[in-house]
N, C-alpha and C positions, 0 to 999 in steps of 0.2 A: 504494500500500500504506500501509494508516493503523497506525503502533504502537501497540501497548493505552496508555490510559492510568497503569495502572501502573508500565509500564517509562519512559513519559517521569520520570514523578514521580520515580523511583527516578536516574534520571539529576539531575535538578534538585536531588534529595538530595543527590547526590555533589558536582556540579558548585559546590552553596552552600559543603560543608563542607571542599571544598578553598579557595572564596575566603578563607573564613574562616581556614582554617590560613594561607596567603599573607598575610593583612590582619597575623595577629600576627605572623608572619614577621618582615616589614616593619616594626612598630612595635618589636621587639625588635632588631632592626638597627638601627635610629635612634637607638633609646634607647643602646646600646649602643655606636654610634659616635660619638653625642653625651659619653658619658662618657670615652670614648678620647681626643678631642679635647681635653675639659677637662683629661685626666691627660696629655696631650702639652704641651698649651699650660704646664701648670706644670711638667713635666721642662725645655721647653727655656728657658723663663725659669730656672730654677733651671741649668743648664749655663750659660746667658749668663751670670751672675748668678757663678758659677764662674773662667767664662772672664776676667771683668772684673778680680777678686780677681788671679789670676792675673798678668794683665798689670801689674795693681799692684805686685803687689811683682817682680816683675821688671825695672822702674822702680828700687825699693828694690835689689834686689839689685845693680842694676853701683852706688849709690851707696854701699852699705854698705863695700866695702872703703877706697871713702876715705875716709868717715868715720871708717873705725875705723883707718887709717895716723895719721891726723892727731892721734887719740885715744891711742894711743902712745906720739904724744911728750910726753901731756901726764904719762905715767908711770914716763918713763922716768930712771934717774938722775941727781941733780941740779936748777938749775932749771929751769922750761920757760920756754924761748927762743925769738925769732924760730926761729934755725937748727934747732933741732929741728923745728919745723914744716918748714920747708922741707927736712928728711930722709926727714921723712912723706912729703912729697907728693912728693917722687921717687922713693920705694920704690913709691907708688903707679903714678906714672906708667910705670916701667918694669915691670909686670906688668898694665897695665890693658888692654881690648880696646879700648878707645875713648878712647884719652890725650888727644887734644883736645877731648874734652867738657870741662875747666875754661877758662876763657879770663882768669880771674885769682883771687888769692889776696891776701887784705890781714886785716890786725891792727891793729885800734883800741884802744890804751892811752889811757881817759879822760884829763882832766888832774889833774895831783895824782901821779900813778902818777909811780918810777923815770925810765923813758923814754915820755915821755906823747906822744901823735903818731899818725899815719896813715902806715901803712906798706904798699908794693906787693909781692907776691914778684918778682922779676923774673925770670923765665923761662929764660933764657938763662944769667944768671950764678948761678941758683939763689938767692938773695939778697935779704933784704928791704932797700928803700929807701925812703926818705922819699916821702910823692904828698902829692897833695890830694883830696879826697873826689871819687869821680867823680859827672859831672853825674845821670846815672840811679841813683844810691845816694844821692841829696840826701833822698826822703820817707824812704826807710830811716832816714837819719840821723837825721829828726828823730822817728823814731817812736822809735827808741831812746835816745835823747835824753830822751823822756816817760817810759820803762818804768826808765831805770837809777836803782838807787837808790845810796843814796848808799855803803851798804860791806852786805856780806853776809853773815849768819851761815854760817859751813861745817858749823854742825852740823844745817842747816836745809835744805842741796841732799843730792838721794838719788841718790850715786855706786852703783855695784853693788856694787862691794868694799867698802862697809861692811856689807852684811849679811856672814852666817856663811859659812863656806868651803862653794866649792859650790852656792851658790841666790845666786839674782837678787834685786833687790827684790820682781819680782812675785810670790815665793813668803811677802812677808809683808806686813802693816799698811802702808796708804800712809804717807810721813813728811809731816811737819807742812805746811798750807802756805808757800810762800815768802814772808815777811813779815819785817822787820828787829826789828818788835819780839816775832818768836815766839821762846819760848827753847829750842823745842827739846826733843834730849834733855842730859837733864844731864850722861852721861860718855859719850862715843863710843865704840866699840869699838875705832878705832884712833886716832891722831893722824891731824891733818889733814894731806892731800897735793892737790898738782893734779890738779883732775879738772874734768867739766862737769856744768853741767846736763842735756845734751842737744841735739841739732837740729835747728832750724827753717829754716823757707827762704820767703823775700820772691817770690812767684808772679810779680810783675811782672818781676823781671828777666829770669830770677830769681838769684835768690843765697841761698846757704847760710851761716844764720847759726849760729853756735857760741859761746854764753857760756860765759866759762872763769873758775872761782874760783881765785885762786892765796893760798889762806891767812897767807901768810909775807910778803906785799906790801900796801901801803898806797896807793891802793884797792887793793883784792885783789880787784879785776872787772876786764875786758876781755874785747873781743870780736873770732873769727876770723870770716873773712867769705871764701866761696869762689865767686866766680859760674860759672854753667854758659853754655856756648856754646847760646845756643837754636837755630842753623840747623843745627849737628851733632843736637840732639833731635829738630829734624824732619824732616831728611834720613836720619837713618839709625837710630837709637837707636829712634822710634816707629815707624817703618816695621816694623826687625826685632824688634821686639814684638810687633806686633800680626802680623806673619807666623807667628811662632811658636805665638801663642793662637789665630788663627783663620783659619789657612790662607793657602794665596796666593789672590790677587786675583781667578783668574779663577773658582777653588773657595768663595772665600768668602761665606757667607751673609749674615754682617753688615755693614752699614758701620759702621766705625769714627771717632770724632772726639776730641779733645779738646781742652778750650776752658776758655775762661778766662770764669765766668760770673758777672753779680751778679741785682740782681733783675729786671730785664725786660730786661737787654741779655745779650750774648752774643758774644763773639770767639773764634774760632776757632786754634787753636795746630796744629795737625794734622788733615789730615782724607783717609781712605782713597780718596774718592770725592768728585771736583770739588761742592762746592758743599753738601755732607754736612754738617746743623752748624750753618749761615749762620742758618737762621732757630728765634728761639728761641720761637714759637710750635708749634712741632710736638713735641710731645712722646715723647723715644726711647721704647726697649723697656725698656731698665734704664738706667741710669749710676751714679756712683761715684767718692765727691769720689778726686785722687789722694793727701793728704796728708795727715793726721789719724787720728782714728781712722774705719777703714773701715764708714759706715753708707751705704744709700741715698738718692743727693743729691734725686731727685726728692719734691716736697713740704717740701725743711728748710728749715729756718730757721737760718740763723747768728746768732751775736752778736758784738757786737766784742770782741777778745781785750785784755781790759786790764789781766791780769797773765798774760803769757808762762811765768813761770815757776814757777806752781804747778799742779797738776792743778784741770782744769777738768772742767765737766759735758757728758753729753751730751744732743743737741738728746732733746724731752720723746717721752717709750715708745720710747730705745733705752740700752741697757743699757751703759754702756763696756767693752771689750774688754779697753782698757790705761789706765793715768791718761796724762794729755794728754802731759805731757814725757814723754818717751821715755830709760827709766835707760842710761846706759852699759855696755857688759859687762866684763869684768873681763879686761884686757887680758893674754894670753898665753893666757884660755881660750879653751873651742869654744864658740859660742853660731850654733847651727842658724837663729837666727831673724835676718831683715834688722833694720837700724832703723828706729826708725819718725822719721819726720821731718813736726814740726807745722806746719801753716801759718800767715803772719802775716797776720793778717786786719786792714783798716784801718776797719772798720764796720761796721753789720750786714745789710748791703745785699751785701758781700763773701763770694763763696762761694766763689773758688779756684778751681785745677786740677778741671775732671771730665774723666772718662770716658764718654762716653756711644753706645751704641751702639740700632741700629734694622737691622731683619731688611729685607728688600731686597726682599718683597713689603711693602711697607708698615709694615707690624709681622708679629710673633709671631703675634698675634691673629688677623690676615690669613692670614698662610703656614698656619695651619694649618686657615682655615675652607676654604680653597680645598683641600686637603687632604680635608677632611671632604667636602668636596662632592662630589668627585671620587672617593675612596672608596663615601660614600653613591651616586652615579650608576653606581659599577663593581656595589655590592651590589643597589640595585634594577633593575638591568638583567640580576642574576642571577637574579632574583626573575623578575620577568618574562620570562625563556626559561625558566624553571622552569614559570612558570603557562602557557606556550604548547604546552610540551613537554605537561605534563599536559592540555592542553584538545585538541593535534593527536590524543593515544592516544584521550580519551575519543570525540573525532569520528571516528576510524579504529575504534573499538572499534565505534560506534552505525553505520558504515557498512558495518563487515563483516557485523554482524548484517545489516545491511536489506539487502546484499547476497545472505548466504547466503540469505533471505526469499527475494529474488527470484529467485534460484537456485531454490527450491522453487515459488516459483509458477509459474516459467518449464517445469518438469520436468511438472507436472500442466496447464500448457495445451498443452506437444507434445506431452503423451501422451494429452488429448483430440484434439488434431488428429489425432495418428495412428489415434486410434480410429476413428472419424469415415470416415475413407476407407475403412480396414480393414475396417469392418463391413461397408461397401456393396459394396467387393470378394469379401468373403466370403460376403455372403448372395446377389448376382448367382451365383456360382460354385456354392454348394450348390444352388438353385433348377435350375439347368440339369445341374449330375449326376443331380440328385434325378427329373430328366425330365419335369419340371415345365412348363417351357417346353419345346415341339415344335415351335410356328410359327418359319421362317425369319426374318419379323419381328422376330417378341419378340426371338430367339437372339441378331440385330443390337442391338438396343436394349439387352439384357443387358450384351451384349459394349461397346457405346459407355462405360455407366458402369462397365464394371470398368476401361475406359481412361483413363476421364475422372477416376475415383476415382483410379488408378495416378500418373496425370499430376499430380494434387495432391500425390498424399503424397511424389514425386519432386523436385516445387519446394519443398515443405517442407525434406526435407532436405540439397538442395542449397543452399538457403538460411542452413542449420544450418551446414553444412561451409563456406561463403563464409564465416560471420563469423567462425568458429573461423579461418580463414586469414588474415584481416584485420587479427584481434587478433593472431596472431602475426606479422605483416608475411611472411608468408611469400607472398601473394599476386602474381602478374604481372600486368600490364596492359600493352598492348599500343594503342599510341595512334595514331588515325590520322584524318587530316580526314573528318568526318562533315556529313551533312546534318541540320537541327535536326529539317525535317519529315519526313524517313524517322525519324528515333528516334522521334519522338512515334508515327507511325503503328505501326512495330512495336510498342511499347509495348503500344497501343491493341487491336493483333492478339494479341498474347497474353494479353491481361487481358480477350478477348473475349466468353467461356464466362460468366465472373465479371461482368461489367455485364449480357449478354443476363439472366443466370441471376437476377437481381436489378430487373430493369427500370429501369438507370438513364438517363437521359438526359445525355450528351456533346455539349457545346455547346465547339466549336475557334476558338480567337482567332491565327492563326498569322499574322506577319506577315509580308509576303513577299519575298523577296532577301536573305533572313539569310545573312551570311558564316556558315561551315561551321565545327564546332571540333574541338579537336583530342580525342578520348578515346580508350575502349575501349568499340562499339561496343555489344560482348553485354554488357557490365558495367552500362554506363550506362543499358541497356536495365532494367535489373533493378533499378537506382536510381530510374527513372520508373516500373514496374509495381507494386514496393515504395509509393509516393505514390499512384499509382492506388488498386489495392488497398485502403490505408486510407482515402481519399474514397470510395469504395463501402461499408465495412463500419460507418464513422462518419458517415454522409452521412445519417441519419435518414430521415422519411418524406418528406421531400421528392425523392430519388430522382434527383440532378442533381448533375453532375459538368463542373466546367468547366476547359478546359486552353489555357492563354493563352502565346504568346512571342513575343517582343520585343526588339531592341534598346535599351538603357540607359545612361547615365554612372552610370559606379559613383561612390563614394565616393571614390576618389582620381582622377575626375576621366579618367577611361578608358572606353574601351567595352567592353561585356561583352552577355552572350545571358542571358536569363530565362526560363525555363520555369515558369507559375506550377500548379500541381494544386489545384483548391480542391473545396468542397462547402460546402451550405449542413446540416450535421446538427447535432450535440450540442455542439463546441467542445470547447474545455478549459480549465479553471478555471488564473486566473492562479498559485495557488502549483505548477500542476502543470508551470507552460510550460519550466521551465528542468530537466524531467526527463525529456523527452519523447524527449528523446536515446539515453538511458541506458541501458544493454543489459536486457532483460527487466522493465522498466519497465513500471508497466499504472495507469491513472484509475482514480481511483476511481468516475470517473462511466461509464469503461466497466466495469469490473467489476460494477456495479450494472447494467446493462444486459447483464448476461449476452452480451458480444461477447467472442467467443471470439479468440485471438491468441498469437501468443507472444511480442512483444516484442521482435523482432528486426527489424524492416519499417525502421523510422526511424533506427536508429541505424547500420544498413548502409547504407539511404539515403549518410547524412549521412558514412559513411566513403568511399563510394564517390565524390561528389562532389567530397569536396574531395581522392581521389587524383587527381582529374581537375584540380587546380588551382583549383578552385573552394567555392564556402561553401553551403549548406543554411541558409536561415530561414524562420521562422515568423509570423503573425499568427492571432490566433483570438478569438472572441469568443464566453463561452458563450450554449448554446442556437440561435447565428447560422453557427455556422459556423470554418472554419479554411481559412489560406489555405498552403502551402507552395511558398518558391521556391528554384530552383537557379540559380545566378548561376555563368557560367562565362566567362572571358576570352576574348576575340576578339585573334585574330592567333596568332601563336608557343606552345605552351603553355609555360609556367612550372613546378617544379619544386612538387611538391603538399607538403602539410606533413607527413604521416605514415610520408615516407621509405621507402615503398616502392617496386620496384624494377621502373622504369614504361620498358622500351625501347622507342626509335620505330620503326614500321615504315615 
């Protein structure tokens, strides 16, 4: 059955202008996930980025409260004394979480000063006593050593209690820089008292440096000095840091590190994940000096800090947050915010404490392309059962049609077959009421084709009722060792009428001592008549019919029976060979050859056979012929594929 060209075309229409909806589909889904990705990849650098800050001043945070014990005593009635420091710092230590993160406290009174000397606190008796510079505070020494000048104006360092009641420095004008010969403001707002400039802290030890102006003394500089335990920082202080900002360990996205870096080298002080950090060519996701003002480290550039104590600039296109020292807050009030504490940087190769952190696929950039991929392969794998979905309805659509088609062609060939007998019965019958025929002769010959017709239109739709049972597995079959050449010869006896009636020529290839097999005798019978049949009605003018069988090695190497039915007539055209099955199916080259059928002959064949355990194939060649064989297994029969309900007798 050929579809008008029309309805292909109208098909091809549809079929292009859904590609085409699918093609944008798919490119607005990429675009679309492509831009997802980019606004993911800048949310979650911007949460690291978050996350970083974070950890920083939580850092600042367990140090602010000592700073600000220690800043206390510088306010408190009186002068400020060793012993008041050492009030501070045990008010500190008996409220601290982490009391052994100091591991000493010392006070450097230049010389010239009162009590000029180096002094330890000493731990135990709370107590400052006499030391000598320790060996790992030797560069410290002499860096301060270079920066101290020789007496300080007090109206020139920016305590917080000299602004107005209530606001910080930062709520007004930076104060002058620190210079001995700046003069300042001319009348201060209040008289001079101990206070600081602020604190810094030496990375290498480290230690925390605190210059203290005491107005009323000559020098009226010195400096406290508080070193931090580094294996309590990295046993426990960064660890529950970085637990805090970014989960535990086996949850955690990031690795975390922080390191002690200059310009091509790189030490590590902490690191979440063995080995995290080591190499300073890989460059993290974010980092984040820990001590200064908070800019991003990657790409700065340092300079060496060569006056401590006046507000510096920051590295070029970033903005300063806060001026570099860090004011004091005004001791008794609330100040919500940590301190900020500078670092002491020995040149411009010195970059300090970072934080630097890298996402655990690689980077960010990574996590998230893998991400996208993975996404993008979920959406167009949507896509594409979308476009399969639409293409299985369009092919179930274009086959029910050609279906209900054959359904109609199939209606107007059984109802020429029926006609066909019917008339011949019917005009035999009127002829002999009518008294037309009187001789005993004729009466017989009459009577033979109202048989003969009867007997047609009987196999017809017996034939009809077989495949309707077939298709619904309602069918029995009843198996039993058969001989190959009684089938073929019954066959042959009932398809007799139909070759004499035709003049065809049967030419038998039967081989001889064939093991017996197992089927349903009258079934399989009607599976070779079916074969027959069409080798006589497609057998052309050549009029010859050959029936060949045979022992074989099948394909898997087994032995099996062949019965082959050929003819040498019309063929069938290769796009038609894989149709040939198909219930009411018809060539277009017989259709054009007016060979009348209904469509049913070969594909009950081909059911019947292989309820027998066996397969139906084909070879054809047009113009030359076709060949059909039933391949049936020798021995045991095997359980057929179409699950109908085949008991042995």
């Amino acid at each position: 059955m050929k579809v008008p060209w029309f309805e292909n075309a109208k098909w091809y229409a549809l079929a292009g202008g859904l590609a085409a909806v699918l093609a944008l589909l798919a490119a607005l889904q990429y675009e679309s996930s492509r831009q997802i990705s980019h606004a993911t990849t800048e949310q979650m650098l911007a949460n690291l980025e978050g996350a970083l800050m974070n950890l920083r001043r939580g850092l600042e945070s367990e140090l602010t409260p000592l700073c600000r014990d220690l800043q206390q005593s510088e306010t408190e009635p009186g002068d400020s004394s060793a012993p008041d420091y050492a009030r501070g710092f045990e008010r500190w230590r008996r409220a601290a979480a982490h009391p052994g993160l100091v591991s000493g406290v010392y006070i450097w009174q230049p010389t010239g000063s009162r009590s000029p000397g180096f002094f330890r606190l000493n731990l135990q008796t709370n107590e400052f006593e006499p030391a000598e510079w320790p060996s790992d505070l030797t560069r410290l020494h002499q860096r301060l050593q270079e920066l101290m000048p020789k007496e300080v104006d007090p109206r020139s360092y920016p305590p917080a209690h000299f602004a107005p009641h209530g606001k910080s420095v930062r709520d007004h004008e930076r104060p002058p820089e620190f210079d001995p010969s700046s003069p300042g403001d001319a009348s201060p707002p209040h008289p001079p008292e101990p206070a600081s400039l602020g604190w810094m802290i030496d990375e290498i030890v480290p230690v925390l440096v605190h210059p203290v102006v005491q107005p009323d003394r000559t020098p009226n500089f010195a400096w406290l000095l508080v070193t931090l335990d580094l294996d309590l920082l990295r046993s426990h202080l960064f660890p529950e840091l970085v637990q805090n900002y970014f989960g535990a360990q086996d949850r955690r996205t990031y690795d975390i590190a922080i390191v002690k870096a200059s310009a091509n080298t790189r030490s590590v002080i902490y690191s979440s994940s063995p080995g995290f950090g080591e190499n300073a060519g890989v460059g993290p996701d974010a980092a984040l000096n820990f001590f200064g003002p908070p800019i991003p480290i990657v790409g700065r550039e340092h300079t060496a800090n060569q006056n401590l104590f006046s507000y510096g600039s920051p590295p070029p296109g970033h903005e300063p947050a806060q001026a570099v020292v860090s004011s004091a807050p005004i001791p008794g009030q609330h100040d919500p915010e940590p301190f900020r504490i500078e670092p002491i940087l020995y040149g411009p190769d010195d970059q300090g404490w970072e934080i630097i952190a890298q996402n655990r696929e690689g980077s960010v950039e990574a996590a998230v392309s893998t991400l996208f991929h993975r996404n993008l392969a979920f959406n167009f794998a949507m896509l594409l059962l979308l476009a399969v979905t639409m293409g299985m309805i369009g092919l179930n659509s274009r086959r029910a049609r050609r279906l209900a088609q054959l359904q109609m062609d199939f209606v107007a060939s059984v109802s020429h077959e029926l006609r066909t007998p019917l008339t011949g019965i019917v005009s035999a019958a009127q002829n002999i009421s009518d008294g037309i025929v009187d001789d005993k002769s004729r009466v017989m010959r009459y009577g033979n084709v109202i048989l003969g017709q009867a007997q047609q239109l009987t196999e017809l739709i017996e034939q009809i009722l077989l495949f309707s049972a077939t298709e619904k597995d309602r069918h029995r079959y009843y198996l039993q060792p058969a001989c190959v050449a009684e089938l073929i010869e019954a066959s042959l006896s009932n398809t007799s009428a139909l070759i004499r009636s035709t003049g065809v020529t049967v030419e038998r290839q039967i081989q001889p001592n064939l093991p017996p097999v197992m089927v349903d005798f009258k079934a399989f019978s009607q599976c070779l008549q079916n074969l027959i049949a069409n080798a006589v009605k497609y057998g052309g003018e050549q009029h010859w019919l050959g029936i060949r069988a045979s022992m074989e090695e099948s394909r898997e190497h087994e032995k099996e029976i062949r019965i082959a039915v050929a003819d040498r007539g019309i063929g069938i055209e290769p796009d038609d060979l894989k149709h040939v099955f198909e219930p009411f199916f018809r060539s277009s080259a017989a259709t054009a050859a007016q060979i009348h059928g209904s469509g049913l002959g070969l594909p009950l064949a081909k059911t019947i056979a292989e309820a027998m355990g066996g397969r139906l194939t084909i070879e054809s060649v047009p113009q030359r012929g076709s060949t059909f064989t039933v391949h049936l297994p020798v021995g045991n029969h095997t359980e057929g594929t179409n699950g109908l309900d085949r008991p042995r007798v």
